[in-house]
C-alpha positions as a Python dict, from the first residue, in 0.01 Angstrom:
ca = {
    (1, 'X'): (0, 0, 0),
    (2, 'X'): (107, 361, -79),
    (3, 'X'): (-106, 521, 183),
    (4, 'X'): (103, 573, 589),
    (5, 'X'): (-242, 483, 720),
    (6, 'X'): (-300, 118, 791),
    (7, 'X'): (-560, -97, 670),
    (8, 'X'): (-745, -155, 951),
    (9, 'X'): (-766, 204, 1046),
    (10, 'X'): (-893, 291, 678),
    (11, 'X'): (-1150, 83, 658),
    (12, 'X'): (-1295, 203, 1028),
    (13, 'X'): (-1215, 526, 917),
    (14, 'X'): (-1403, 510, 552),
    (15, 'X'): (-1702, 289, 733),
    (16, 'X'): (-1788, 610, 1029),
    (17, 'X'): (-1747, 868, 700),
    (18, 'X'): (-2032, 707, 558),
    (19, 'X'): (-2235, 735, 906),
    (20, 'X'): (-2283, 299, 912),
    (21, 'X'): (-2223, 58, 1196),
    (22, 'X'): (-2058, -207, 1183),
    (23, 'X'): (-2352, -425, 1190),
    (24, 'X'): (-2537, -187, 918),
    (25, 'X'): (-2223, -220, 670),
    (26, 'X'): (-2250, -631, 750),
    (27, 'X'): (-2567, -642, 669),
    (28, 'X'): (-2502, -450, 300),
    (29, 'X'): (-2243, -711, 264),
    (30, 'X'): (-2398, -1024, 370),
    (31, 'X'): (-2151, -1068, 631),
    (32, 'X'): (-2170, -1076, 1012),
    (33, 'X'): (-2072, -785, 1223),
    (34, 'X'): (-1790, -1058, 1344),
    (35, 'X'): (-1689, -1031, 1045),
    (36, 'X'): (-1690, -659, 992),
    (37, 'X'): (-1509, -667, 1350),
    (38, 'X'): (-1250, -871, 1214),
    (39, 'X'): (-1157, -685, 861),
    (40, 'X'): (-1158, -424, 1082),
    (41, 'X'): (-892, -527, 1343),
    (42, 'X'): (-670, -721, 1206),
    (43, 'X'): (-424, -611, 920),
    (44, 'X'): (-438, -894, 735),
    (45, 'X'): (-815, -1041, 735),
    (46, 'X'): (-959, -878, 398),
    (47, 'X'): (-590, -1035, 188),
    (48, 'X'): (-594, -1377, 340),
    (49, 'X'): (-943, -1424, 329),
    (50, 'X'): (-1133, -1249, 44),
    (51, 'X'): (-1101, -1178, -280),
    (52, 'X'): (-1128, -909, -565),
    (53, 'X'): (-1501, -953, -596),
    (54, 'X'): (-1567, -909, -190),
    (55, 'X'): (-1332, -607, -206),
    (56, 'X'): (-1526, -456, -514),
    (57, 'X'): (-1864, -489, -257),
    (58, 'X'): (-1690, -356, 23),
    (59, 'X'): (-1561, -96, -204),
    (60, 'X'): (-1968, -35, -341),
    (61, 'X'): (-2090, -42, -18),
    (62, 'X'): (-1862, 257, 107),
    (63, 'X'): (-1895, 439, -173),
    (64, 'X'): (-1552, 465, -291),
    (65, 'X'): (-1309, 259, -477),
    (66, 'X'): (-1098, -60, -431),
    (67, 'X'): (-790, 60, -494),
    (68, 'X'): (-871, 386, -281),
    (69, 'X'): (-1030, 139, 10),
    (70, 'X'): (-694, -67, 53),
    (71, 'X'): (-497, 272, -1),
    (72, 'X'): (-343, 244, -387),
    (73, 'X'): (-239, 540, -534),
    (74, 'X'): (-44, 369, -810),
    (75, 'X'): (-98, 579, -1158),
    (76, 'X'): (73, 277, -1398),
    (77, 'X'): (-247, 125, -1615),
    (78, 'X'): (-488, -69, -1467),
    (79, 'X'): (-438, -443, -1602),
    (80, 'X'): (-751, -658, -1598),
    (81, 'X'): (-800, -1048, -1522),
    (82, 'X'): (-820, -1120, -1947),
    (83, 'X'): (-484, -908, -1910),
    (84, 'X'): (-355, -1109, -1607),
    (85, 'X'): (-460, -1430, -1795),
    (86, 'X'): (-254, -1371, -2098),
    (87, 'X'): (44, -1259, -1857),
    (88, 'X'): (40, -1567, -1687),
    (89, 'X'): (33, -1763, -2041),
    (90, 'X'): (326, -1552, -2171),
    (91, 'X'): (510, -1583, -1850),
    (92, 'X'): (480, -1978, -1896),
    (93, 'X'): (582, -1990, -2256),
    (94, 'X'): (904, -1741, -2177),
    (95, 'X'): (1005, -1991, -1909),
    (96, 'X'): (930, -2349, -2041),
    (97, 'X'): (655, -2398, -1819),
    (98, 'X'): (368, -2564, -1784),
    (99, 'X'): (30, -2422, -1611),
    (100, 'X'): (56, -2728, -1399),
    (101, 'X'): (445, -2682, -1369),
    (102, 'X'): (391, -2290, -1222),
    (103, 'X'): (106, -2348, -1055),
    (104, 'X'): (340, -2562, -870),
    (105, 'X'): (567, -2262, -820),
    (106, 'X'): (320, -2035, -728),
    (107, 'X'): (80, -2317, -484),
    (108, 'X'): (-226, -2180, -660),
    (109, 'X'): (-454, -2399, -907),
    (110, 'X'): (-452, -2145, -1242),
    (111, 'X'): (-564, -2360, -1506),
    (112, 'X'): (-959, -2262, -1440),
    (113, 'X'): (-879, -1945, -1372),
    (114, 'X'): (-652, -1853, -1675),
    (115, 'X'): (-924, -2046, -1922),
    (116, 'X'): (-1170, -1824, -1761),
    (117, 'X'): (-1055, -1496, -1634),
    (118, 'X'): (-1371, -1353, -1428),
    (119, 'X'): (-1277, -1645, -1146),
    (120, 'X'): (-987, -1437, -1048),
    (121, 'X'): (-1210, -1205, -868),
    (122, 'X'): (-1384, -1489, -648),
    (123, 'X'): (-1115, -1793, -676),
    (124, 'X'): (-834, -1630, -508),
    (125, 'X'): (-743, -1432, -241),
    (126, 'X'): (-640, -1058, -241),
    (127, 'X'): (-279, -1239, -77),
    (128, 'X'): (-258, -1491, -336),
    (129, 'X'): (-312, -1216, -631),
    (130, 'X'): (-22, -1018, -468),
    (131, 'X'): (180, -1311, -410),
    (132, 'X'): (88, -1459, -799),
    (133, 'X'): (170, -1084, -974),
    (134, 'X'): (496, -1076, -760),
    (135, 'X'): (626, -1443, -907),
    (136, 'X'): (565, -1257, -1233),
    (137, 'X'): (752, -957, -1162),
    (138, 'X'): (367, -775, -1202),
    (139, 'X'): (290, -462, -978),
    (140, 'X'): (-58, -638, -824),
    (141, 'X'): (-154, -328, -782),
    (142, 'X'): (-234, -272, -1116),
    (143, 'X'): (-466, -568, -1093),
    (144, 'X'): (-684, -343, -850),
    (145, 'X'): (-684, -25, -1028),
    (146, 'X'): (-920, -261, -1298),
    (147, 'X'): (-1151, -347, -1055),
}
């Protein structure tokens, strides 16, 4: 993130702008105000447990954007999950690999997700995008600024 405020902190911060509880803002989501209480408190809840498509809600719901939720203020162009798809492929050609092969390297199953690129934003985390772009020399945040 680009932003000196914390996650945590931004998310409280953005929820009280927009005059919700925690349990109103759960209830927009479908979530429980647990689960507010946890994306809230702990820095790394909303990477190692949702995805682009939750943040996209969260984002809706507080009427602002992902990338300005989780604090991106990255002005390179936005790559998309069609983009991201054909990355991965190239990357795979330029290095002799198989999907299977660097999904091995990367401990993510791709294959689905590269034949159809829209599963990105449920089928992996907002972690395992980072962690995927970064194996790929890809600034993930870039992935976010399409969203």
């Amino acid at each position: 993130m680009d932003d000196s405020t914390d996650l945590t902190s931004r998310l409280m911060a953005r929820r009280e702008a927009c005059g919700l509880s925690q349990d109103e803002l759960a209830a927009r989501l479908g979530l429980t105000r647990p689960a507010i209480y946890d994306l809230e408190g702990h820095e790394d809840e909303l990477f190692s447990v949702y995805g682009a498509v939750h943040l996209q809600r969260y984002a809706k719901a507080l009427a602002t954007t992902p990338s300005a939720l989780i604090g991106i203020t990255h002005n390179g162009p936005a790559i998309d999950f069609d983009e991201l798809s054909e990355i991965i492929a190239q990357h795979c050609k330029e290095h002799d690999l198989t999907i299977e092969g660097f999904e091995d390297r990367v401990g993510w199953h791709l294959a689905a997700m590269v034949a159809s690129p829209a599963r990105f934003a449920d089928d992996i985390s907002l972690g395992g995008l980072r962690d995927l772009c970064r194996h790929m020399d890809v600034d993930w945040r870039q992935v976010i600024l399409s969203l």
